[in-house]
C-alpha positions in Angstrom: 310.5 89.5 85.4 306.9 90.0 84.4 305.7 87.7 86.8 307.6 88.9 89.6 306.2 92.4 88.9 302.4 90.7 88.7 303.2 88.8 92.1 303.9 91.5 93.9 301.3 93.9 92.8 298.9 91.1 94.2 301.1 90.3 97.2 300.7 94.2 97.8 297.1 94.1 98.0 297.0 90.8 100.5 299.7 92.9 102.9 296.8 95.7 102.8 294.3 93.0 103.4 296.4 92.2 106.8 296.9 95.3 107.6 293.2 96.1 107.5 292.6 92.9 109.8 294.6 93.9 112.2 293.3 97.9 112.0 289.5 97.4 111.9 287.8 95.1 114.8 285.9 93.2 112.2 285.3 89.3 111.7 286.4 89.6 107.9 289.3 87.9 107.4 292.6 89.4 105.8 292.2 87.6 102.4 288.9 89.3 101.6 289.9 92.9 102.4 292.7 92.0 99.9 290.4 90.9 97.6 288.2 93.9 97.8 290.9 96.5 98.1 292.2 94.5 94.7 288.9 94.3 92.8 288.5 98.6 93.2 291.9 98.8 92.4 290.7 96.9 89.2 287.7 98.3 88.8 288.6 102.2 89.2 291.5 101.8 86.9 294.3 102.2 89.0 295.4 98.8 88.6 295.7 97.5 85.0 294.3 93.9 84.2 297.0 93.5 82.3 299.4 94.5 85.3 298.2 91.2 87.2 296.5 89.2 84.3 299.7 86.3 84.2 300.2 85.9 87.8 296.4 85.5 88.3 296.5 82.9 85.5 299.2 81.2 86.9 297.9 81.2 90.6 294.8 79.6 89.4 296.6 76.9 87.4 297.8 75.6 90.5 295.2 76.3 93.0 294.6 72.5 93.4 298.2 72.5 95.0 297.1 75.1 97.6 294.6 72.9 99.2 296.9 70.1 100.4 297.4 72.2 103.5 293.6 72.6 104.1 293.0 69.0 103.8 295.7 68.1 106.0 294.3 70.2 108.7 291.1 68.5 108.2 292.3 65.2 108.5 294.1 66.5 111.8 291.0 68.1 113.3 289.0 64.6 111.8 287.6 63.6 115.4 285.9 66.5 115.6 284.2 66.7 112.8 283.1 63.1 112.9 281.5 63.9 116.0 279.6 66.8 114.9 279.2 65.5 111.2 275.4 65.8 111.1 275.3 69.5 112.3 277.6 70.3 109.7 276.2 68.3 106.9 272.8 70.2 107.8 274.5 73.6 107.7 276.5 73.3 104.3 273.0 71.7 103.1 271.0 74.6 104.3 272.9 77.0 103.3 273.5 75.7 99.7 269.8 76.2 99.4 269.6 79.6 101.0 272.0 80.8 98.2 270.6 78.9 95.6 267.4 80.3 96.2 268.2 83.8 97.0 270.8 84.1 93.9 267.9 82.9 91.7 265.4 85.5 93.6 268.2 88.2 92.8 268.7 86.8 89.3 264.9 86.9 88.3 264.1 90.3 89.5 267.2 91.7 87.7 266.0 90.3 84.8 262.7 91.8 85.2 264.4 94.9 86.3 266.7 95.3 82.7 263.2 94.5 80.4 261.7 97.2 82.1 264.3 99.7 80.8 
């Protein structure tokens, strides 16, 4: 029953995350307004870690099973990428760098920024 109860206090929070899609004209898609409206929830105290702790284990044990159905749709949408494979090895290549180097740029000046106080 526990994990019914946690399941459904995080399937709550991804309803609200389509809700919010559907409400606000933004590109953002449903998963991360659930995600966000769940982390305040979290953080503000009006959701308990405890209160979703086993689900969330549990999800993440089997994660690997949820991304059968993305590879599938890649293999379907295969001649298409294939085409454009070297536009979209160059993007995931320049953007991995773009984060690596900003996160470290972030990281160093927070560092810098805690010695200070």
């Amino acid at each position: 029953m526990k994990y019914i109860t946690q399941l459904l206090y995080i399937l709550l929070f991804s309803g609200l995350g389509e809700l919010l899609e559907r409400v606000i004209p933004l590109p953002i898609p449903a998963a991360i307004y659930g995600l966000v409206l769940l982390l305040i929830a979290l953080a503000t105290g009006i959701l308990k870690t405890a209160q979703v702790q086993d689900a969330a284990n549990w999800l993440i044990s089997v994660m690997p099973v949820l991304y059968v159905p993305i590879c599938v749709k890649i293999l379907e949408y295969w001649g298409v990428i294939s085409q454009n494979a070297a536009a979209i090895i160059t993007i995931i290549v320049v953007s991995t760098f773009l984060v690596l180097g900003v996160s470290g740029l972030v990281t160093q000046w927070l560092i810098k920024r805690g010695k200070r106080k």
